[in-house]
C-alpha positions as CSV (number, residue, x, y, z in Angstrom):
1,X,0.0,0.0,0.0
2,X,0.9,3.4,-1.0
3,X,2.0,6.2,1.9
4,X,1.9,9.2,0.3
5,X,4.7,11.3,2.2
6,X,4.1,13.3,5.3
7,X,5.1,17.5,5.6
8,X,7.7,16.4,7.6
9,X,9.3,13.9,5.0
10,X,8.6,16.7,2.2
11,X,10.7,19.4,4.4
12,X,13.5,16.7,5.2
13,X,14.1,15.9,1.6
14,X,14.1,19.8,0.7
15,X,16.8,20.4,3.6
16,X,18.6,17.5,2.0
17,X,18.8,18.8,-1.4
18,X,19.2,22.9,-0.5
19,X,22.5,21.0,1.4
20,X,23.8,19.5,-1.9
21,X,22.7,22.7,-3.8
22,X,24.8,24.8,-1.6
23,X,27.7,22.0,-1.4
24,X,27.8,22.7,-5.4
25,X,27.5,26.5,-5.1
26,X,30.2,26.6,-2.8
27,X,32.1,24.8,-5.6
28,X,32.4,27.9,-8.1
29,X,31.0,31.7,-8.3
30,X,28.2,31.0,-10.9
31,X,26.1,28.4,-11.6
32,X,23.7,27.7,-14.9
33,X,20.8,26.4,-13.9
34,X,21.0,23.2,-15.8
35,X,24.4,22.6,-15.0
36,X,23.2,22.8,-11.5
37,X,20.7,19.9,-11.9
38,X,23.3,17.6,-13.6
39,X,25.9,18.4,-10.8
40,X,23.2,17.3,-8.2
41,X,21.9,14.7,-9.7
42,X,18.2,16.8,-9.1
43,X,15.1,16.7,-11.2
44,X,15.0,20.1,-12.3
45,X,11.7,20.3,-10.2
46,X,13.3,19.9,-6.9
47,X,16.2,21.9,-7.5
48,X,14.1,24.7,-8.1
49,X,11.9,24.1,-5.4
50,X,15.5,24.1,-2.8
51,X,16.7,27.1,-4.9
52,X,13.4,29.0,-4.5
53,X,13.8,28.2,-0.2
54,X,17.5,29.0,-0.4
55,X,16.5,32.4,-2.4
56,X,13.9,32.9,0.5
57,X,16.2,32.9,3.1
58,X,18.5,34.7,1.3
59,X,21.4,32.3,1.0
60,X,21.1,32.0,-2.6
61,X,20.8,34.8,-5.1
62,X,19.7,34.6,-9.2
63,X,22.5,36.5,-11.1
64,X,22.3,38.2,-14.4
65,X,22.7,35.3,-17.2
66,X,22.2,35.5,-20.5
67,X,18.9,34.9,-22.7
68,X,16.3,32.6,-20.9
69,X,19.5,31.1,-19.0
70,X,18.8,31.1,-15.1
71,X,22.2,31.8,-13.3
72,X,22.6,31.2,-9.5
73,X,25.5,31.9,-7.2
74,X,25.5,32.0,-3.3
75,X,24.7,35.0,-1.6
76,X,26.0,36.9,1.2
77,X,23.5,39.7,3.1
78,X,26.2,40.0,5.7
79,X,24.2,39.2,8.4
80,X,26.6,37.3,11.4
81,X,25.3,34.3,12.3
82,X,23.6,35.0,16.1
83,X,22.1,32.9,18.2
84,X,18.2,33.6,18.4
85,X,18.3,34.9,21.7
86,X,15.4,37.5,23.2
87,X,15.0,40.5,20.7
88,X,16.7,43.5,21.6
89,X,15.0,47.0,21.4
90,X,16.9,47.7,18.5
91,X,15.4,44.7,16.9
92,X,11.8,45.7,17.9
93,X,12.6,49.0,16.2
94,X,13.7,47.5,13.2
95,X,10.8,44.6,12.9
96,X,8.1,47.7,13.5
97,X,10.1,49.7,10.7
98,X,9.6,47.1,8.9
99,X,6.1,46.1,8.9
100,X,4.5,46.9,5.7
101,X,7.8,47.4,3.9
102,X,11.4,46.5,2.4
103,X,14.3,48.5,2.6
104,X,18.2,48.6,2.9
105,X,20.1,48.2,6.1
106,X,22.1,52.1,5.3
107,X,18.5,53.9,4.4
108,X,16.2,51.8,7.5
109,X,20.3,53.4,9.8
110,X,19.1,56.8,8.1
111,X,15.8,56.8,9.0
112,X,15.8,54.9,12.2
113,X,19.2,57.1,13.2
114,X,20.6,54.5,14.1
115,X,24.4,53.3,12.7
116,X,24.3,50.9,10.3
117,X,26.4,48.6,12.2
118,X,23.4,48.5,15.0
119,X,20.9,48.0,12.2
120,X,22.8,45.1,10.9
121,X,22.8,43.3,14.4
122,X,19.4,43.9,15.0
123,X,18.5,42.4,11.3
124,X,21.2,39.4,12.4
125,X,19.0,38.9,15.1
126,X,15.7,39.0,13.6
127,X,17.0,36.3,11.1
128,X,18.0,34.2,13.6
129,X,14.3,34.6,14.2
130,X,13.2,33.5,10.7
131,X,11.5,36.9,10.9
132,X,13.3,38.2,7.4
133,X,13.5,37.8,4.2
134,X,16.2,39.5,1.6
135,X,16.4,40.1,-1.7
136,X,19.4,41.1,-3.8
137,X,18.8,43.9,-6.6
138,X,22.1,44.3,-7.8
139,X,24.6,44.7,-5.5
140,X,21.8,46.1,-3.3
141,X,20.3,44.1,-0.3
142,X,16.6,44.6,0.3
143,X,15.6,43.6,3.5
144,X,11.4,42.6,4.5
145,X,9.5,40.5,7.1
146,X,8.4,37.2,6.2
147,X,4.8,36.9,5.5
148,X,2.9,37.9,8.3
149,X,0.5,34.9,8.1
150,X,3.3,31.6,9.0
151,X,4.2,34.3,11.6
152,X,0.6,34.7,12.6
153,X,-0.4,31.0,12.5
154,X,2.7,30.9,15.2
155,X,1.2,33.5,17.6
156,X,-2.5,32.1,17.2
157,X,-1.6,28.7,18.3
158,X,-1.1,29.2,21.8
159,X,-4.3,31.9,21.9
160,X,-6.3,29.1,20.4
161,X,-5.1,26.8,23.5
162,X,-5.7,29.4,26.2
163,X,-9.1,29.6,24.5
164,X,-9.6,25.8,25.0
165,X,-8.6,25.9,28.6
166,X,-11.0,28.7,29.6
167,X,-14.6,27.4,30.7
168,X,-17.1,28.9,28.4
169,X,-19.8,31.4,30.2
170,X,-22.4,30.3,27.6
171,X,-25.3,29.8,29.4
172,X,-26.3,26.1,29.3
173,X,-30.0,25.7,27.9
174,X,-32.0,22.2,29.1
């Protein structure tokens, strides 16, 4: 009998291959999509699906190829790699800046007055998070929150629970 595969064996098997995706990007600068897939050893659909995570988090970035040809290289937001401890007031300040918006780290230190360095710890924290997301236009890193629904599901599961354990004041009718 057939077990079709759980979330949990789907998100495995994607960590697996964004590791050997990154273990070949690591390799050389630039990669050609296609080229990417025969280094692997990937169905072109499941390299794509670990490049589109990788490009979520930031950790992979699309470069400029040429024609329809899909270039990929590693990428490096220069955020330091922090433990997820509590979050800072500077990193309240930024996740609240950031609500609703993407920006640079120098333009959110300009308008936040903060110094850039500061900006870039707080963003270092709220990745640790899995708060952000970052995009590379150009040389350019754009920094945004993550969707605000995964991060809502997360902060309506335990009001969901307190609701369960409260008795209900409905009025019982016989």
């Amino acid at each position: 009998m057939f077990n079709p595969p759980t979330l949990e064996d789907l998100q495995e098997t994607r960590r697996a291959n964004e590791k050997l995706v990154l273990r070949a990007l690591e390799s050389k600068p630039e990669w050609v999509e296609t080229e990417l897939a025969k280094t692997t050893s990937l169905a072109l659909s499941h390299l794509r699906a670990a490049l589109a995570s990788l490009l979520d988090q930031g950790r992979v970035r699309r470069l400029p190829g040429t024609g329809t040809r899909a270039v990929y290289g590693l990428a490096d937001p220069g955020l330091a790699d922090v433990p997820a401890t509590p979050l800072t007031s500077d990193a309240k300040k930024v996740r609240d800046y950031l609500e609703g918006r993407a920006d640079s780290a120098l333009y959110m230190s300009d308008q936040l007055r903060m110094s850039r360095e500061d900006v870039m710890t707080a963003l270092s924290l709220l990745n640790a998070h899995g708060m952000i997301t970052c995009t590379f236009v150009g040389s350019l890193v754009i920094f945004r929150l993550k969707e605000m629904q995964a991060l809502g599901q997360e902060q309506a599961a335990p009001a969901a629970a307190e609701k369960a354990e409260k008795p209900s004041k409905k009025k019982q009718v016989a």
